[in-house]
BALOBA-1460 file (C-alpha; in Angstrom, 3 decimals):
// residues 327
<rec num="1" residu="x" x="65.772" y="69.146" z="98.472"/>
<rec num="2" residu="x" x="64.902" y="65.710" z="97.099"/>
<rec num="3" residu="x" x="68.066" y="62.803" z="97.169"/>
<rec num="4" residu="x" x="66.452" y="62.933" z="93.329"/>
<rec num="5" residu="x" x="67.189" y="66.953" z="92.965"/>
<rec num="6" residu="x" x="70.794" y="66.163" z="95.146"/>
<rec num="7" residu="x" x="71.717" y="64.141" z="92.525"/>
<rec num="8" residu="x" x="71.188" y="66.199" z="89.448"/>
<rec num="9" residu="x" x="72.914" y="69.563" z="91.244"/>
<rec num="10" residu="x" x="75.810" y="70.086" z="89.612"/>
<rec num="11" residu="x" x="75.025" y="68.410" z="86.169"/>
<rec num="12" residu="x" x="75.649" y="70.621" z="83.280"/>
<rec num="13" residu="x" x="72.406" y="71.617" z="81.079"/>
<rec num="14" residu="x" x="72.795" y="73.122" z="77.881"/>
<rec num="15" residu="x" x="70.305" y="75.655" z="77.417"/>
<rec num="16" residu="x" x="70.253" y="77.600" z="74.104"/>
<rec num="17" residu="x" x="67.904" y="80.502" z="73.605"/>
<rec num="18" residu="x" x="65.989" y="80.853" z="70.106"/>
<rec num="19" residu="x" x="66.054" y="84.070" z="67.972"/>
<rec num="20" residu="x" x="64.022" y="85.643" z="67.860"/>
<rec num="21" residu="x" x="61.497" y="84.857" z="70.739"/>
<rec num="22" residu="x" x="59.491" y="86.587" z="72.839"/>
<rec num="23" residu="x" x="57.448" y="89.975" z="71.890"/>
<rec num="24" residu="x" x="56.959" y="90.996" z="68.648"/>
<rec num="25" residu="x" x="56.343" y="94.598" z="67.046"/>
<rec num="26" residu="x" x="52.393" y="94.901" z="67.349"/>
<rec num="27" residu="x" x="52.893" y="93.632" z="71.092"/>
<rec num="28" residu="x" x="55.329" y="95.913" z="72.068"/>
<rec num="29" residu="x" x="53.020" y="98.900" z="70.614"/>
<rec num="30" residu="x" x="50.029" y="97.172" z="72.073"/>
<rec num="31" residu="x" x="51.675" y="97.195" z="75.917"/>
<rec num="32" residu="x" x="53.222" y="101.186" z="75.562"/>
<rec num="33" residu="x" x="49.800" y="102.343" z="74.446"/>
<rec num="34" residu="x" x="48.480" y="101.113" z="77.233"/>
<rec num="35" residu="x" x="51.305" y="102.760" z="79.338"/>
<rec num="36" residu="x" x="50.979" y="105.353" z="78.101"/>
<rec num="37" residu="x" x="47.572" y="106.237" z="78.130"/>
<rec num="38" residu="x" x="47.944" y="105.924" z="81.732"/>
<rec num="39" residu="x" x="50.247" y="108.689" z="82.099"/>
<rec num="40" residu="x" x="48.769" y="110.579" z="79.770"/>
<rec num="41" residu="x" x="45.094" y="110.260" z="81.268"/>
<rec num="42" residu="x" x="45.689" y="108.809" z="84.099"/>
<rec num="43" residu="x" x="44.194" y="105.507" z="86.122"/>
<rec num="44" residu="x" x="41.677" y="104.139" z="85.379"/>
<rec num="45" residu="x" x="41.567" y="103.809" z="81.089"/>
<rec num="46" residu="x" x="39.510" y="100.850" z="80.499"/>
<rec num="47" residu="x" x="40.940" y="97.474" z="77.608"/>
<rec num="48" residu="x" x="38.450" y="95.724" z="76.153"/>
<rec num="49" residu="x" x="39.876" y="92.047" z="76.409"/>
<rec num="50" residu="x" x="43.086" y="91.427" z="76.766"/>
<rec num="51" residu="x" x="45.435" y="93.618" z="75.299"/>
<rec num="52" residu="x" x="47.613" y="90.565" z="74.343"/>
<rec num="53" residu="x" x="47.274" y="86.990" z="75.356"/>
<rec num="54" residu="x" x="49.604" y="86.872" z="78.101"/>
<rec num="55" residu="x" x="48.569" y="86.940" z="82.249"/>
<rec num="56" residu="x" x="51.751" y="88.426" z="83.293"/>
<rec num="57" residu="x" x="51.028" y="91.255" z="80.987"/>
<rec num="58" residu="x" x="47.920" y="91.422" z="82.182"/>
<rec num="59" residu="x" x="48.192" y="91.414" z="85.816"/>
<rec num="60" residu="x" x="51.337" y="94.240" z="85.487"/>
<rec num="61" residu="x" x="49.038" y="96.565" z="83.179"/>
<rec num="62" residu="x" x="46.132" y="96.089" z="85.928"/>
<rec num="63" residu="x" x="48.546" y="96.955" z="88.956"/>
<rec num="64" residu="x" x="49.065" y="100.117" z="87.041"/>
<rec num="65" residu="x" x="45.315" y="101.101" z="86.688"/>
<rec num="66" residu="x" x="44.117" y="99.610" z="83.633"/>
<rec num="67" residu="x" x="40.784" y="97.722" z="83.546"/>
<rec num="68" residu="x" x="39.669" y="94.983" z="81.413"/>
<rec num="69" residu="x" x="36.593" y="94.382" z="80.382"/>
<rec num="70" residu="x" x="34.732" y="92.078" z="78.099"/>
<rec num="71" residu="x" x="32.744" y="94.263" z="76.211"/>
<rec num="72" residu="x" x="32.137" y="98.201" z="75.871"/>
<rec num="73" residu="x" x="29.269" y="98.432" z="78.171"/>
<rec num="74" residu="x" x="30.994" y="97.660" z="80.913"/>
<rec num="75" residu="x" x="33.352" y="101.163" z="80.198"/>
<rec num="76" residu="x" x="31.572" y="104.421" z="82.168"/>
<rec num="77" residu="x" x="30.152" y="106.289" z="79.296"/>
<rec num="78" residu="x" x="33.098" y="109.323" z="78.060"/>
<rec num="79" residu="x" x="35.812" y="106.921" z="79.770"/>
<rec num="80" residu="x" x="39.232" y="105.861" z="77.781"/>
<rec num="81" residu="x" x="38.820" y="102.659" z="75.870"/>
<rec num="82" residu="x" x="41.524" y="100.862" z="74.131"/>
<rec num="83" residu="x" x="41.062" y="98.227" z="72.246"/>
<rec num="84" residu="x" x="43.294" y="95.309" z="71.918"/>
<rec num="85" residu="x" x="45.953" y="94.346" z="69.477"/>
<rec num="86" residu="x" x="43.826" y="91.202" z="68.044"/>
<rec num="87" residu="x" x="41.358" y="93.703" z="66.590"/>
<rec num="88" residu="x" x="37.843" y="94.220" z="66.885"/>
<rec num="89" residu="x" x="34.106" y="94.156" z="65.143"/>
<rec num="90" residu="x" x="32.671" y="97.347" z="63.330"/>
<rec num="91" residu="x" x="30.115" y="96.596" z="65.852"/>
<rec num="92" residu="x" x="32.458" y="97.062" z="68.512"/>
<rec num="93" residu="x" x="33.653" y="100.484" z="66.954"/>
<rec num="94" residu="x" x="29.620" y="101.678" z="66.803"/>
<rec num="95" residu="x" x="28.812" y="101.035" z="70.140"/>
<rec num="96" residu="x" x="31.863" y="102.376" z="71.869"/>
<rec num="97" residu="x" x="30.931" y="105.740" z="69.544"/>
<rec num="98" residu="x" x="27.668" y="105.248" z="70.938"/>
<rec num="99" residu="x" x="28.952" y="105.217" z="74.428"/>
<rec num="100" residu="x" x="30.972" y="108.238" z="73.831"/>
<rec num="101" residu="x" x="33.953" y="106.497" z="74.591"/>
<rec num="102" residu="x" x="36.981" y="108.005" z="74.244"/>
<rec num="103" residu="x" x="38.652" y="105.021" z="71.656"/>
<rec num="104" residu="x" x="42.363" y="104.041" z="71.095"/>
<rec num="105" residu="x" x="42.901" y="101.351" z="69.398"/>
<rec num="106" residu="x" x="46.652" y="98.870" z="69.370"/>
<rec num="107" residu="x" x="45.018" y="96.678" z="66.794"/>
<rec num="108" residu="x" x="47.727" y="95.699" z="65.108"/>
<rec num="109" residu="x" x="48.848" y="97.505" z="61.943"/>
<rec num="110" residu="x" x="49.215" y="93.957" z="60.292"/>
<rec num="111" residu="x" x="45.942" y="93.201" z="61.538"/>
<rec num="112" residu="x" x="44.063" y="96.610" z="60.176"/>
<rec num="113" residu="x" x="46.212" y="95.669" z="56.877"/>
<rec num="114" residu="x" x="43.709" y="92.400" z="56.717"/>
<rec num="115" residu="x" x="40.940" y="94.059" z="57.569"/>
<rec num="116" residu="x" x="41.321" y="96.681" z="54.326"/>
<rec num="117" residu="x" x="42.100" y="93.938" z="52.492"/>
<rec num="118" residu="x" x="39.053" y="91.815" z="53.278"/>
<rec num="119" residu="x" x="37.118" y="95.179" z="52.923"/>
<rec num="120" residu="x" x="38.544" y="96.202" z="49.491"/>
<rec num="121" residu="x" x="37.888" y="92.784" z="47.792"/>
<rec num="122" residu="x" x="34.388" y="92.464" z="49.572"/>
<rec num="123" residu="x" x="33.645" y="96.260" z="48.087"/>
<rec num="124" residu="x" x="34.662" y="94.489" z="44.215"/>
<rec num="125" residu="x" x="32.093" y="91.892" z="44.669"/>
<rec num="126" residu="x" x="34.253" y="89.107" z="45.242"/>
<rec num="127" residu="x" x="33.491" y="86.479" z="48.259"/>
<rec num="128" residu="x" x="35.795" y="86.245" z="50.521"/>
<rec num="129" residu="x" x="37.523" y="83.647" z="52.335"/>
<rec num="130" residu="x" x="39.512" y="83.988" z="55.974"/>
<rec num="131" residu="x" x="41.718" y="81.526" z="56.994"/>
<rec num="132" residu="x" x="41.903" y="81.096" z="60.253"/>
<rec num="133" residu="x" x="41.259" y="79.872" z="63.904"/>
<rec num="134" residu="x" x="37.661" y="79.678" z="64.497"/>
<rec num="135" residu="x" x="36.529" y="81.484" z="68.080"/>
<rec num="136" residu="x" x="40.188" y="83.225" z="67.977"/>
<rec num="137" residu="x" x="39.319" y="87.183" z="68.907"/>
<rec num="138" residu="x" x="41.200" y="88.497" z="65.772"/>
<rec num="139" residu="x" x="39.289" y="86.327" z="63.439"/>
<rec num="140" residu="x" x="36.023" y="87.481" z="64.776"/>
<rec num="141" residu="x" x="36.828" y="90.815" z="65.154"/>
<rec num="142" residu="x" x="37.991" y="90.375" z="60.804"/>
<rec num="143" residu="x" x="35.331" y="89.067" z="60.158"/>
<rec num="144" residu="x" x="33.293" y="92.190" z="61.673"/>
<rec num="145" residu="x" x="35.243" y="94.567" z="59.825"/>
<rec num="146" residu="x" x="34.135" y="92.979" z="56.551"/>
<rec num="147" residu="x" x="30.643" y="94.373" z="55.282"/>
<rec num="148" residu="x" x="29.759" y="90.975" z="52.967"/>
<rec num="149" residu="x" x="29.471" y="87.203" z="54.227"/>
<rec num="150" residu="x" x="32.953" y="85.992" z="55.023"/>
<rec num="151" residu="x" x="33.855" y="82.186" z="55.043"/>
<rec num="152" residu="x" x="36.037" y="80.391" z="57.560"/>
<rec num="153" residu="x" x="38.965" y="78.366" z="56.447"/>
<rec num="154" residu="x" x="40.678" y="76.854" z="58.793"/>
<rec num="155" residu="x" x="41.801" y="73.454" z="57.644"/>
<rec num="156" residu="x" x="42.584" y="71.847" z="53.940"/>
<rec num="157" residu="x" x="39.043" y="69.817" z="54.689"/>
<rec num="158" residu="x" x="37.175" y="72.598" z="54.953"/>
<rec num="159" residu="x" x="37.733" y="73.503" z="51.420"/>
<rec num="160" residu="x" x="37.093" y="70.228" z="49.859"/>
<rec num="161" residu="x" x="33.559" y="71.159" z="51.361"/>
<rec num="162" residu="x" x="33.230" y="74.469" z="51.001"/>
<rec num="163" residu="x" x="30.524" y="75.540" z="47.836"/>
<rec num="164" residu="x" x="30.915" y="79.113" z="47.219"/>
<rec num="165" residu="x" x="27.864" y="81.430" z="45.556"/>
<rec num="166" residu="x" x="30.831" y="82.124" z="42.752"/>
<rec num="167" residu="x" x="33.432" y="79.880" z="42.435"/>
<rec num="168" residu="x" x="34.721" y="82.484" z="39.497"/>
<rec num="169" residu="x" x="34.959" y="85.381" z="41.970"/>
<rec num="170" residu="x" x="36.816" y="84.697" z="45.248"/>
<rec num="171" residu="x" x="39.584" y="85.884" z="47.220"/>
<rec num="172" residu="x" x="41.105" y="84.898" z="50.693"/>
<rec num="173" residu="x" x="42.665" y="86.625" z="53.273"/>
<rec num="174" residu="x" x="44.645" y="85.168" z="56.680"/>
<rec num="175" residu="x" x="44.895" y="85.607" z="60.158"/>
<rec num="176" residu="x" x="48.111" y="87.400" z="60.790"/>
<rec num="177" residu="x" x="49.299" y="85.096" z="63.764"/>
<rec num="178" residu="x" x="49.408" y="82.083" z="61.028"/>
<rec num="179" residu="x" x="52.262" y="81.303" z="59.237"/>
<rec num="180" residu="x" x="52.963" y="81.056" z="55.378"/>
<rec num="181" residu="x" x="54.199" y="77.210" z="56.467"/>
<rec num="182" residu="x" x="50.273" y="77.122" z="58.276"/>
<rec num="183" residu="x" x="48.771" y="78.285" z="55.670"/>
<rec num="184" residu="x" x="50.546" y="77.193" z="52.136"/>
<rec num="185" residu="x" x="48.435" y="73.793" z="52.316"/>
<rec num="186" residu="x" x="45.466" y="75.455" z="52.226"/>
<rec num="187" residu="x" x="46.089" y="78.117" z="49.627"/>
<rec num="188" residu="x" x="47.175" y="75.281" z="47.600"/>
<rec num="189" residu="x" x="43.824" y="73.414" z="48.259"/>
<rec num="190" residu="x" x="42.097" y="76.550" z="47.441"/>
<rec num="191" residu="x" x="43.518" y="76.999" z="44.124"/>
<rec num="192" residu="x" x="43.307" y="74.189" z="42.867"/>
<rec num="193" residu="x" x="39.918" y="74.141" z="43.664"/>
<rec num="194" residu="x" x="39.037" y="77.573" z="42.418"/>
<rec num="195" residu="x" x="41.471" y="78.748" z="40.061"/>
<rec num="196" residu="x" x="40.682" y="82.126" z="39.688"/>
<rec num="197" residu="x" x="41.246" y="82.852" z="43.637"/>
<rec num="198" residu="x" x="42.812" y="85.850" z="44.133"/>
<rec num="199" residu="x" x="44.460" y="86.937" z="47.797"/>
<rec num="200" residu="x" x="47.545" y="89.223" z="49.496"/>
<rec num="201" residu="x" x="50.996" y="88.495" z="48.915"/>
<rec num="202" residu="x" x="52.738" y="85.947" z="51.003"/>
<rec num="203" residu="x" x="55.113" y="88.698" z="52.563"/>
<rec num="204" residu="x" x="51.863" y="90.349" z="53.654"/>
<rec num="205" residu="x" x="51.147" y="86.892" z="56.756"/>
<rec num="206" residu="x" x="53.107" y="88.152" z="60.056"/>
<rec num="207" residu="x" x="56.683" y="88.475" z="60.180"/>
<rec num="208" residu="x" x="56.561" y="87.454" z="63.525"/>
<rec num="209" residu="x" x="55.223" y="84.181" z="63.458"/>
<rec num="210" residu="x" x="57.102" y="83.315" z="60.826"/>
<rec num="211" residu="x" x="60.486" y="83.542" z="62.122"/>
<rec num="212" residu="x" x="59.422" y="82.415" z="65.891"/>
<rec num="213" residu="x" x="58.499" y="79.187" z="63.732"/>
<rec num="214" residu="x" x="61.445" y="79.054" z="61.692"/>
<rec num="215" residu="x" x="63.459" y="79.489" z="64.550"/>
<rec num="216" residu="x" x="62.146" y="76.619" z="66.841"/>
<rec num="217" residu="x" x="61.776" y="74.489" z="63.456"/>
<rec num="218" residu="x" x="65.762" y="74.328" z="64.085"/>
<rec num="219" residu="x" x="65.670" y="75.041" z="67.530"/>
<rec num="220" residu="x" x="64.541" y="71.305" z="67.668"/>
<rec num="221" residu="x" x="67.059" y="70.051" z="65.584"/>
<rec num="222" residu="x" x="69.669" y="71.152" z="68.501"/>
<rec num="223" residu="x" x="68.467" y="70.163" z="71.714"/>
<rec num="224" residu="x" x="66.878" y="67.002" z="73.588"/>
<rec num="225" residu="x" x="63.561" y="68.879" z="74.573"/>
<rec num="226" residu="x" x="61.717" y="72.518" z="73.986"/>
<rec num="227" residu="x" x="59.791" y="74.646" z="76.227"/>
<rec num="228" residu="x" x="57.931" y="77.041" z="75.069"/>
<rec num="229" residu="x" x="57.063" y="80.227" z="76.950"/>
<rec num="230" residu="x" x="53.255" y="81.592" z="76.306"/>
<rec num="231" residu="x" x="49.793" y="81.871" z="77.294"/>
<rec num="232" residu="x" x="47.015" y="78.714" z="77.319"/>
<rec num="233" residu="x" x="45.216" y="80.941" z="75.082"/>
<rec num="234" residu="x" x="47.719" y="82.032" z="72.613"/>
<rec num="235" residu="x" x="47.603" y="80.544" z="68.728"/>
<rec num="236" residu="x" x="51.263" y="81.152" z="67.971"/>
<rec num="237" residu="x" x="52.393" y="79.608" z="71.189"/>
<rec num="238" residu="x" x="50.698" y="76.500" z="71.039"/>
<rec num="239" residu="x" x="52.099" y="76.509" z="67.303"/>
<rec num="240" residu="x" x="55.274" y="76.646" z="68.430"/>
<rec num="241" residu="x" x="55.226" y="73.680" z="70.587"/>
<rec num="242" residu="x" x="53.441" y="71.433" z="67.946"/>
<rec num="243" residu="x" x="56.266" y="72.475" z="65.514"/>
<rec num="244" residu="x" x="59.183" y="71.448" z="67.724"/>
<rec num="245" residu="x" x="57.022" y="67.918" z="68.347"/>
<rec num="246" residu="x" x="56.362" y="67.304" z="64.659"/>
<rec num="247" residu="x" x="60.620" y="67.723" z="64.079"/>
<rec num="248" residu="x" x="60.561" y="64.936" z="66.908"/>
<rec num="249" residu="x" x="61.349" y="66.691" z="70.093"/>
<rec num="250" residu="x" x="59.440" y="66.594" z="73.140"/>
<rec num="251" residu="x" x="58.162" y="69.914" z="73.355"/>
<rec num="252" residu="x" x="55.818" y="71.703" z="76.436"/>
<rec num="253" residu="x" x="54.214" y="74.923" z="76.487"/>
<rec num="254" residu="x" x="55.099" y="76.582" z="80.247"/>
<rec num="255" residu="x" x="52.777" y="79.630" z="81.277"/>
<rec num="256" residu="x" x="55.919" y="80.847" z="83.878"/>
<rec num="257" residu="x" x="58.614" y="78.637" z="85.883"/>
<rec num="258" residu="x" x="56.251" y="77.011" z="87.964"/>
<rec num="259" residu="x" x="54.690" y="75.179" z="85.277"/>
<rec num="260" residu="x" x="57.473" y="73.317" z="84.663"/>
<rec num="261" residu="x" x="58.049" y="69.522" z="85.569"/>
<rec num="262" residu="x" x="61.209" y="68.773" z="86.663"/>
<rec num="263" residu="x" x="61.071" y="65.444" z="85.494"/>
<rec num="264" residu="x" x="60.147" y="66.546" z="81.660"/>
<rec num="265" residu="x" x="64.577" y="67.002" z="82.016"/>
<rec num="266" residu="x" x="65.869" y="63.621" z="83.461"/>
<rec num="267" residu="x" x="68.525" y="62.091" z="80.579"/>
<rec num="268" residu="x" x="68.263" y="65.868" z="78.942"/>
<rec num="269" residu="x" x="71.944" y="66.649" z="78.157"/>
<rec num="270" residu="x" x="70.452" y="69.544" z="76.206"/>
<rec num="271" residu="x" x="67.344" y="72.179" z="76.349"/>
<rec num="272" residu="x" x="65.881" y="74.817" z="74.046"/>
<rec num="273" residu="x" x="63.961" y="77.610" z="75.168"/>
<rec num="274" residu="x" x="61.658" y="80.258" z="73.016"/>
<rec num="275" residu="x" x="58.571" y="82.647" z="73.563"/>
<rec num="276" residu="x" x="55.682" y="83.153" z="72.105"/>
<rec num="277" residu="x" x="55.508" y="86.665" z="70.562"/>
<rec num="278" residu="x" x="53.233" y="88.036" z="73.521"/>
<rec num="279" residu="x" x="55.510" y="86.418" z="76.215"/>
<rec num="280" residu="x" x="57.642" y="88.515" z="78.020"/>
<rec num="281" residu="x" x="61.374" y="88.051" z="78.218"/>
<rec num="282" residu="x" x="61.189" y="88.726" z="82.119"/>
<rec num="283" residu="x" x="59.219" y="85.083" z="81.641"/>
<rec num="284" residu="x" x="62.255" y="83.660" z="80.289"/>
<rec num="285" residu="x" x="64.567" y="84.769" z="82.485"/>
<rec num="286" residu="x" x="62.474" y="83.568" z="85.423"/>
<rec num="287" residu="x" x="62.630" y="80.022" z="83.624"/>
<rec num="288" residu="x" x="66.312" y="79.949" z="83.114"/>
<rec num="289" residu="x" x="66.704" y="80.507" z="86.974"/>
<rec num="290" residu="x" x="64.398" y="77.619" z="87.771"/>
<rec num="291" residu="x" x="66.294" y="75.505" z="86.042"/>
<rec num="292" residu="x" x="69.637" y="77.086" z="87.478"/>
<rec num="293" residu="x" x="68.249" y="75.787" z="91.312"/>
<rec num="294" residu="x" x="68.955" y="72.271" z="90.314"/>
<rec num="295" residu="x" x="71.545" y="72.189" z="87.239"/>
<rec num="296" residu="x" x="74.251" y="74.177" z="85.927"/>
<rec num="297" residu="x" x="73.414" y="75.937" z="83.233"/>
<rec num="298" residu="x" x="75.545" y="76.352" z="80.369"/>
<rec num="299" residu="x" x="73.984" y="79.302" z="78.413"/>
<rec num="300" residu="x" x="73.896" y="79.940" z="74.368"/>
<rec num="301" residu="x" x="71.800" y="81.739" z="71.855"/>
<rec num="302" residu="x" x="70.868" y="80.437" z="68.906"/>
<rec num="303" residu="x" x="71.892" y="82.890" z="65.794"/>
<rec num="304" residu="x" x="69.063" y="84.113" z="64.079"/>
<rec num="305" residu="x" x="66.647" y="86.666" z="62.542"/>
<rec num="306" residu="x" x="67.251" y="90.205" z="64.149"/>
<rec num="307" residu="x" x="64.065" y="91.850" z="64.105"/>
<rec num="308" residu="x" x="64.196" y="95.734" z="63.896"/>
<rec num="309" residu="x" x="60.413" y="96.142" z="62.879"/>
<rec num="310" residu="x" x="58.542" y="99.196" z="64.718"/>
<rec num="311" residu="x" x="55.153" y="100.493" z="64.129"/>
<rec num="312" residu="x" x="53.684" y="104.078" z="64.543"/>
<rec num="313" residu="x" x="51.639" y="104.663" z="68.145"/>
<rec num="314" residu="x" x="48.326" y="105.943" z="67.601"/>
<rec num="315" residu="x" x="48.086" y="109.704" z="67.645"/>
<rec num="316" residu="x" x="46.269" y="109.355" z="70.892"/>
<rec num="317" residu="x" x="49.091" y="108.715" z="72.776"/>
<rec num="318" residu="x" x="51.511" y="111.286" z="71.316"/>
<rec num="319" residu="x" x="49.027" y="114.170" z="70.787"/>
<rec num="320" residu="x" x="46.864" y="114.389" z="74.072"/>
<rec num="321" residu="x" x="44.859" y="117.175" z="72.759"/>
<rec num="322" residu="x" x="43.135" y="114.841" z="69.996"/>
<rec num="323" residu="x" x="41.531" y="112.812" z="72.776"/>
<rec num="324" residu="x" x="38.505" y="114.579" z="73.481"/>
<rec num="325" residu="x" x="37.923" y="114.406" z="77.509"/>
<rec num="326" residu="x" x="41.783" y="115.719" z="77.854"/>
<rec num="327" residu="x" x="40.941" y="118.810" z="75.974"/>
């Protein structure tokens, strides 16, 4: 141990916890489907992508038998296919039918809710517009489940240029892992522009990102730094530590323990910690006892939104007999 890390054993860190953090609803489905399948089928049943952006995830699911692959044609033609919670392409759907794949899918139910949506107000004639991450898998795989041209919003400048066929006849639609705080700028910018916009209740963007943001929004207002647990590749992590840096808190997104710097802490009195919703809480915990080798940790949780959402597993995995190779 450094003279550096001497020094600091023994000082008191306050550590409070956000709530909520950590895995949300469509996750948690996501990950038991998976689970289950296994047991059900047995080793190997074949994810296209990752199930949810999270390595530790991942890596546990794979340990257990599951393979993940890019796209359908890498799946042994009659295998078990899942598809993961961001969603996929009709495309997707056509070829894994074409495959003869056995198909469950733990897209989201917030996500499919989009993708009718987007379907139902493409099937009225009206263009319509997704807001969203460009390149992020649910946003392609919405845009594949939408039979008509679909335009990509993803910032307010993007509408000042966009020039719509009808300017009389459009409607919008979001990417579940955005916010209404993400997106109310641009809905504003959209109709103002085009008056006549039409698009899905408020209520209707994620729960989940909404109160992981609301809760690290004053998170930040309590502590001298944030870390935030998640994947490189997930939206609503990196969302979460831009939102504790814009209330004017140094903020770092931390895939595990190890990527933490020590340093990030000297003249901290004071650190928050939340999750991004595919994070697991095993993550956390791993975090708080890295930081328990070299202070002493004074533990709180922040009061908050208890979530009690849960979402129906696909017949699939309660009803073996509707898959077709178990029967």
């Amino acid at each position: 141990m450094t003279s550096e890390a001497n020094q600091q054993m023994g000082r008191k860190l306050r550590v409070l916890l956000a709530e909520p953090r950590g895995f949300c609803a469509g996750v948690e489905r996501a990950i038991e489907i998976v689970e289950r399948a296994l047991d059900l089928y047995g080793a190997p049943v074949y994810v296209r992508h990752e199930i949810v952006h999270n390595a530790r995830v991942v890596e546990t699911l794979k340990a257990k038998g599951a393979k993940f692959v890019e796209e359908v044609d890498e799946v042994p033609e009659g295998a078990v296919a899942i598809f993961s919670a961001h969603g996929v392409a009709q495309v997707v759907e056509n070829d894994a039918e074409n495959r003869g794949l056995d198909v469950i899918d733990a897209t989201c139910p917030l996500v499919s809710k989009v993708h009718k949506e987007g379907r139902r107000y493409a099937s009225r004639g009206y263009g319509v517009v997704l807001i969203g991450h460009p390149g992020h898998p649910e946003v392609e795989g919405t845009i594949g489940q939408i039979p008509a041209p679909v335009h990509l919003i993803s910032c307010v400048e993007d509408v000042n240029t966009f020039e719509p066929e009808d300017p009389d006849k459009l409607a919008y639609v979001t990417q579940t892992t955005l916010s209404v705080d993400d997106t109310r700028d641009i809905i504003s910018a959209l109709t103002e522009r085009f008056p006549n916009i039409v698009g899905p209740d408020v209520r209707d963007i994620c729960y989940a990102t909404q109160n992981r943001q609301t809760a690290v929004r004053q998170l930040a207002s309590m502590v001298d730094l944030v870390l935030v647990v998640g994947a490189r590749n997930s939206s609503n992590s990196k969302r979460l530590v831009e939102i504790a840096a814009l209330e004017g808190v140094p903020a770092y997104l931390v895939e595990d323990a190890d990527a933490v710097d020590m340093s990030w802490l000297e003249n901290v009195s004071a650190v928050g910690i939340t999750a991004g919703a595919s994070a697991p809480e095993e993550l956390v915990r791993e975090l708080l006892a890295r930081l328990g080798t070299t202070y002493t940790i004074e533990q709180e949780f922040m009061s908050g939104v208890q979530e009690n959402v849960q979402f129906k597993l696909p017949e699939k995995v309660l009803n073996p007999e509707n898959l077709s190779r178990a029967s």
